[in-house]
C-alpha positions in Angstrom: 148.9 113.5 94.3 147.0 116.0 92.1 148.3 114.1 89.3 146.9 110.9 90.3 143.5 112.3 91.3 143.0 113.7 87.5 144.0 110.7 86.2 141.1 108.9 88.4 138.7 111.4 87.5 139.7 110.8 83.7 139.3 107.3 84.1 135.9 107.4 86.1 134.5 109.8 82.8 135.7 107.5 80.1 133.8 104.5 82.1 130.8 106.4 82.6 130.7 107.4 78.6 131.6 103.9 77.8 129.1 102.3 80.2 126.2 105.2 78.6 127.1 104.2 75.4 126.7 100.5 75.3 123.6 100.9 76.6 122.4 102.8 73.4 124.5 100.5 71.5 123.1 97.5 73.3 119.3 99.0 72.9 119.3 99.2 76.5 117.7 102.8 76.6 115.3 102.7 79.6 118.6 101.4 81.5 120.4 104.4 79.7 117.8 106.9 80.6 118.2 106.0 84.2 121.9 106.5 84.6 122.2 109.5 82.5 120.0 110.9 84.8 121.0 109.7 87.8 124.8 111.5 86.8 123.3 114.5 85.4 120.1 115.4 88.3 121.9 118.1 91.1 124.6 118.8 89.2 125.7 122.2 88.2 128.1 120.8 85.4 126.6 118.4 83.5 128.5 116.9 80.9 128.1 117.0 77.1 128.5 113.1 76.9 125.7 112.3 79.7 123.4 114.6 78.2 124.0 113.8 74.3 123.5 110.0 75.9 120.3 110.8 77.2 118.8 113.0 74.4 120.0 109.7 72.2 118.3 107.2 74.5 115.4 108.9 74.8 114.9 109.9 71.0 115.2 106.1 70.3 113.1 104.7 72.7 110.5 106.9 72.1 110.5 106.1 68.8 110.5 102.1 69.2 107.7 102.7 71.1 105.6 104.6 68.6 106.7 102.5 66.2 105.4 99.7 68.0 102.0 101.6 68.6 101.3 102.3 65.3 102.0 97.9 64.4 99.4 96.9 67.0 97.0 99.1 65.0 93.9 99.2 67.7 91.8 100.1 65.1 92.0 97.1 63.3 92.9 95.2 66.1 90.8 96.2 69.3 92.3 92.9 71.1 95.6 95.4 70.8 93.8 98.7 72.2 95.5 97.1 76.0 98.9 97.0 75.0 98.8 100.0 73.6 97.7 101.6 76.8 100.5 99.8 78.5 103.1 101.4 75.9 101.8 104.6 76.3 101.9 104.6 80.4 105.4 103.8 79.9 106.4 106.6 77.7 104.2 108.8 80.3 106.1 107.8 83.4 109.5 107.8 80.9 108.8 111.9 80.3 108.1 112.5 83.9 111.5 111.4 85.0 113.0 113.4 82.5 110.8 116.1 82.6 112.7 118.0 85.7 116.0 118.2 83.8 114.1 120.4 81.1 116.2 122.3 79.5 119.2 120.5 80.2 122.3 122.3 78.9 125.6 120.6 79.2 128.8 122.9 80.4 130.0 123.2 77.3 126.6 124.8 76.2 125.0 121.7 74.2 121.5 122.1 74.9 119.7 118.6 74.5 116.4 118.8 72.3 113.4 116.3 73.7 110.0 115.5 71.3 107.6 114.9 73.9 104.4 112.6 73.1 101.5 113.7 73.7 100.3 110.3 75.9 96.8 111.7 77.2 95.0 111.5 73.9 96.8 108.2 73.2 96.4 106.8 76.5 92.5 108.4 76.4 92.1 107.1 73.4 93.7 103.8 74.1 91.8 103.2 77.4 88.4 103.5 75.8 89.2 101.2 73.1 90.3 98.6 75.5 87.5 99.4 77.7 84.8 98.7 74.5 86.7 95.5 73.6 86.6 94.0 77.2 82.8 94.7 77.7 82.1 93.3 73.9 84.1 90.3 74.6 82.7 90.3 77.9 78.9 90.4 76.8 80.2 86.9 74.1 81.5 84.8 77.1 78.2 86.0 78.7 76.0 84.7 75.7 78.0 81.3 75.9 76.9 80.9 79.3 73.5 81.6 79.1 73.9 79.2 75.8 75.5 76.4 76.9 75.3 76.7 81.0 78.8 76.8 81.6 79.7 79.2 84.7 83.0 79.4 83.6 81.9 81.7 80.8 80.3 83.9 82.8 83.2 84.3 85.0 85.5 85.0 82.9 82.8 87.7 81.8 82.7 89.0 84.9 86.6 89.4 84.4 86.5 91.4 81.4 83.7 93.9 82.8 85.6 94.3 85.7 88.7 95.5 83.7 85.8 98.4 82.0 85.2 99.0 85.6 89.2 99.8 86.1 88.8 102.4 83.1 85.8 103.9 83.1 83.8 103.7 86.3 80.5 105.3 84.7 81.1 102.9 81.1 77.2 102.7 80.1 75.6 99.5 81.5 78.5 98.5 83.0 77.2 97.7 86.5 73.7 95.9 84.6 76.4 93.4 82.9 78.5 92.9 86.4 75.8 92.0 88.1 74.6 89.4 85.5 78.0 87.6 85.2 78.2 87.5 88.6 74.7 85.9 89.0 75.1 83.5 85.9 78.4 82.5 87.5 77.5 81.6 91.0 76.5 78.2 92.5 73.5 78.2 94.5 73.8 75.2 96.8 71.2 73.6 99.0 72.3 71.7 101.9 70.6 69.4 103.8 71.4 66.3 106.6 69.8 63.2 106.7 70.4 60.7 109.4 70.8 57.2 107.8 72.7 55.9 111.1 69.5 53.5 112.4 70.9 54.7 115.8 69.2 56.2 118.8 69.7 60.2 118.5 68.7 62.7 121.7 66.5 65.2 120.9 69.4 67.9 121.8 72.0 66.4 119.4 69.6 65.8 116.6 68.8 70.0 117.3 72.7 70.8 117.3 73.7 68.5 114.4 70.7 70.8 112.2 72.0 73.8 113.4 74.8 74.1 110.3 76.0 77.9 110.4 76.2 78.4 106.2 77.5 82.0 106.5 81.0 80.9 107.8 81.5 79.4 103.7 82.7 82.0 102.1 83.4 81.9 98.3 82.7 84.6 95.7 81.1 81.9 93.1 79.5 79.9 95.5 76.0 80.6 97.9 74.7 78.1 100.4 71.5 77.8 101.9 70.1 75.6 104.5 66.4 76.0 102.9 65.0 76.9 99.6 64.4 80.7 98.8 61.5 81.2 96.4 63.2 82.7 92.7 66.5 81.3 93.2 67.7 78.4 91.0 69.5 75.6 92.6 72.3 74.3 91.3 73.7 71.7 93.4 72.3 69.5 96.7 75.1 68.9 99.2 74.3 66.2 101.5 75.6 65.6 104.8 74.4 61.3 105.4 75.2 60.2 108.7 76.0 56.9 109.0 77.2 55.7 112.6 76.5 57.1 115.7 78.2 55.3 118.4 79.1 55.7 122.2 81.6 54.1 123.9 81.4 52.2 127.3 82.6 54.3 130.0 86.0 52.3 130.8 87.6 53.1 134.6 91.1 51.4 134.9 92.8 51.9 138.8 96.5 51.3 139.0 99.1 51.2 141.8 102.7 51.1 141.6 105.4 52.5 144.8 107.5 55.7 143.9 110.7 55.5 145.8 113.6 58.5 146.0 116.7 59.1 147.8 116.2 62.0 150.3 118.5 64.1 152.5 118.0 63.3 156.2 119.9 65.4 158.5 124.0 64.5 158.6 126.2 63.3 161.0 130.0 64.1 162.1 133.1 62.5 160.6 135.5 60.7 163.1 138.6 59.4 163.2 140.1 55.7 163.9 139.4 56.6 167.7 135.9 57.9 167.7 137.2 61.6 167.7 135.2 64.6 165.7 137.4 65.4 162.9 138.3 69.1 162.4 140.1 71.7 159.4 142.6 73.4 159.8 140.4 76.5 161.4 139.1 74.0 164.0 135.7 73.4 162.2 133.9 70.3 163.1 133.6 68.2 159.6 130.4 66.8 159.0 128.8 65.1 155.5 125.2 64.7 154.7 123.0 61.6 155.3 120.7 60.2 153.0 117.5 57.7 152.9 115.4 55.9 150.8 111.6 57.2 151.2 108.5 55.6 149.7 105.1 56.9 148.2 102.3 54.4 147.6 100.6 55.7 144.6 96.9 54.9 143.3 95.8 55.8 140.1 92.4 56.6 138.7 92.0 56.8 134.8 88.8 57.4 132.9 87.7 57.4 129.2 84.9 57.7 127.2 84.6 58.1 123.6 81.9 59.0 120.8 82.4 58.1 117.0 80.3 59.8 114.3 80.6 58.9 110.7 79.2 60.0 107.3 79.8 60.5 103.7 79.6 64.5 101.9 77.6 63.7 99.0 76.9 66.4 96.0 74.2 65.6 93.9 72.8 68.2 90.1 70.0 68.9 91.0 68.9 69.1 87.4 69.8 65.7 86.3 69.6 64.2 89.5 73.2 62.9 89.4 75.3 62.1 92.5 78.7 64.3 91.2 80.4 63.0 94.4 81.0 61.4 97.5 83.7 61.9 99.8 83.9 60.0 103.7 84.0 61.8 106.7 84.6 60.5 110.4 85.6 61.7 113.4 86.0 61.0 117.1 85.4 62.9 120.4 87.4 62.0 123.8 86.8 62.4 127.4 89.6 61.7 129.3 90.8 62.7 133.3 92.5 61.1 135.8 93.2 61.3 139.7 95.9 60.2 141.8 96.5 59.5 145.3 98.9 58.3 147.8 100.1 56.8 151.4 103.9 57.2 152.4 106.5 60.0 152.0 105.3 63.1 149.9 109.2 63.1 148.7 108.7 60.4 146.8 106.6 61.3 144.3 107.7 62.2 140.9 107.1 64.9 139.0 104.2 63.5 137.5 102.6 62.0 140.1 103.1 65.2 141.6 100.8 67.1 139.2 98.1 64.5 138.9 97.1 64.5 142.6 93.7 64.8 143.4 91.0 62.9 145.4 88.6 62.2 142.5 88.7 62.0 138.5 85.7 64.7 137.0 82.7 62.9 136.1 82.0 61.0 133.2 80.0 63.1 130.5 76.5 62.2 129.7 76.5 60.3 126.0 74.5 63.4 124.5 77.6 65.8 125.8 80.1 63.8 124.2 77.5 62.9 120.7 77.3 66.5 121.1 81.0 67.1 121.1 81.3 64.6 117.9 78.8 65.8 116.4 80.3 69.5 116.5 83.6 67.9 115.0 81.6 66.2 111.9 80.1 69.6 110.9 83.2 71.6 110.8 84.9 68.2 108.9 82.1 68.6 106.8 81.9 72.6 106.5 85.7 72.4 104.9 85.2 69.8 102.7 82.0 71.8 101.1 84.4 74.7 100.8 86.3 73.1 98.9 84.3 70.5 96.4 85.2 71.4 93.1 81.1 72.6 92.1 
């Protein structure tokens, strides 16, 4: 048994070496960093092969990485100061984890020898660079804006001052240069209803159809306003045109049909040929059920009344005057109740008839309830689809 178990534990240390050193063969060495340590943290006898593998690993990586660092050449290159701030993050968090195991002496006495980067002055040095790239490249897009008048500019501007933000909070004239991207990217929208319908509108729908609630659109490039605000530039008129306006007739339909079930009534005794009760074997009288057929007249009551509001979203430049789309919108609002009574056997009723009983249907709504009701219905339709216009 002892014999086997060494020859396991041989077998398990030759796998581990081999699997650490294809990983360094392979160029895996963040891989072989991890399971070197892994196998090496808690242990009181670490082995010479685990931590020659991980002095190896980390001497390389380290050394790709600098490499690496000293090709993207921020200086000349200040697109590159990012990446290089990236790099040396990685090397940071790749020291900490090793860090712990400091000095790490094997138990055969090999004591593995680490070169530690200094990251802060590269990453310190690396985050301002990125941090004066970003806001130069963010004050060009901001010029092309202002130059040509596309927002798109400006929010990608806003982008790249945001990302000085992430690096240096108090970056001089940072929050000046936010603030202008973010007004030179944002769409100030007027919107507005007209009623092109030529029908009849009560005074309380015409009040609830203007009563558009703006501050529910939320978007961070686009404001809305329902009327002009001195000093702000408009960008965009969106129009809500109504077009129909309609009412149905109020429509009462009364229908009568007979519900009919078989029931239990009572039951009666068996008897033999002779007229005799029947009994078991106990001396119980045998008896069976009776049934009957039971009726329900049934009257229904059904009522309906419906509204139909229709409209286009149109989105005009207010600059050029130029419609930039038009999109239909239409919707319907429904009253509907209904009542239903009866003469005969309860018993018969079905289920359904069951839950509709009642003497009367509710009343039908005035037409400005149910405009109202459509009316709510086209402003929400219409709410949406202004969220999401491509202005």
């Amino acid at each position: 048994m002892k014999k086997l178990l060494y020859t396991l534990t041989a077998i398990i240390m030759i796998t581990s070496c081999r699997t650490l050193d294809k990983m360094v063969e392979r160029g895996d060495y963040d891989s072989a960093i991890i399971y070197a340590t892994e196998k090496l943290a808690g242990k009181k006898n670490k082995k010479t092969k685990h931590v020659q593998g991980l002095e190896e690993a980390f001497a390389k990586i380290n050394a790709r990485d600098l490499d690496e660092i000293t090709f993207l050449d921020g200086e000349s290159n200040p697109e590159n100061w990012e990446s290089i701030e990236l790099i040396s993050n990685k090397i940071e968090r790749r020291q900490r984890h090793i860090l712990p195991l400091v000095p790490l002496i094997s138990k055969e006495g090999y004591e593995a020898h680490f070169d530690f980067v200094d990251t802060y002055a590269i990453t310190t040095k690396a985050r301002k660079g990125a941090a004066d790239y970003f806001y130069e490249h963010g004050l060009m897009l901001l010029a092309q804006a202002e130059k040509t008048g596309d927002k798109k500019y400006a929010r990608e501007a806003y982008i790249d001052f945001q990302r000085v933000m992430n690096r240096m909070h108090d970056y001089e004239n940072i929050h000046t240069a936010l603030n202008k991207a973010k007004e030179a990217g944002t769409v100030h929208i007027l919107v507005d209803i007209v009623n092109n319908s030529r029908s009849y509108v009560p005074a309380e729908v015409n009040m609830h159809l203007e009563g558009l609630n703006v501050n529910n659109l939320r978007d961070s490039w686009k404001e809305y306003y329902l009327e002009e605000v001195p000093g702000i530039i408009y960008d965009n008129l969106a129009v809500l045109e109504l077009l129909e306006i309609s009412v149905s007739p109020e429509r009462e339909s009364i229908n009568h049909h007979t519900d009919e079930k078989r029931v239990k009534d009572g039951f009666r005794y068996l008897r033999d040929k002779k007229g005799n009760i029947r009994k078991d074997s106990t001396g119980k009288k045998l008896k069976e059920e009776k049934f009957k057929i039971v009726y329900a007249d049934v009257t229904e009551i059904y009522r309906e009344k419906a509204a139909y509001v229709s409209g286009n979203m149109k989105i005009y430049n207010i600059e050029t005057e130029a419609m930039i789309s038009s999109e239909p919108l239409s919707v319907e609002a429904f009253f509907k109740d209904y009542a239903s009574t009866f003469r005969g056997d309860r018993r018969a009723l079905s289920s359904t008839d069951r839950k509709r009983l009642k003497t009367n249907p509710r009343p039908f709504p005035h037409d400005f309830e149910i405009m109202t009701d459509a009316t709510e219905k086209l402003k929400d339709r219409f709410m949406k689809a202004l969220m999401y216009a491509n202005i």
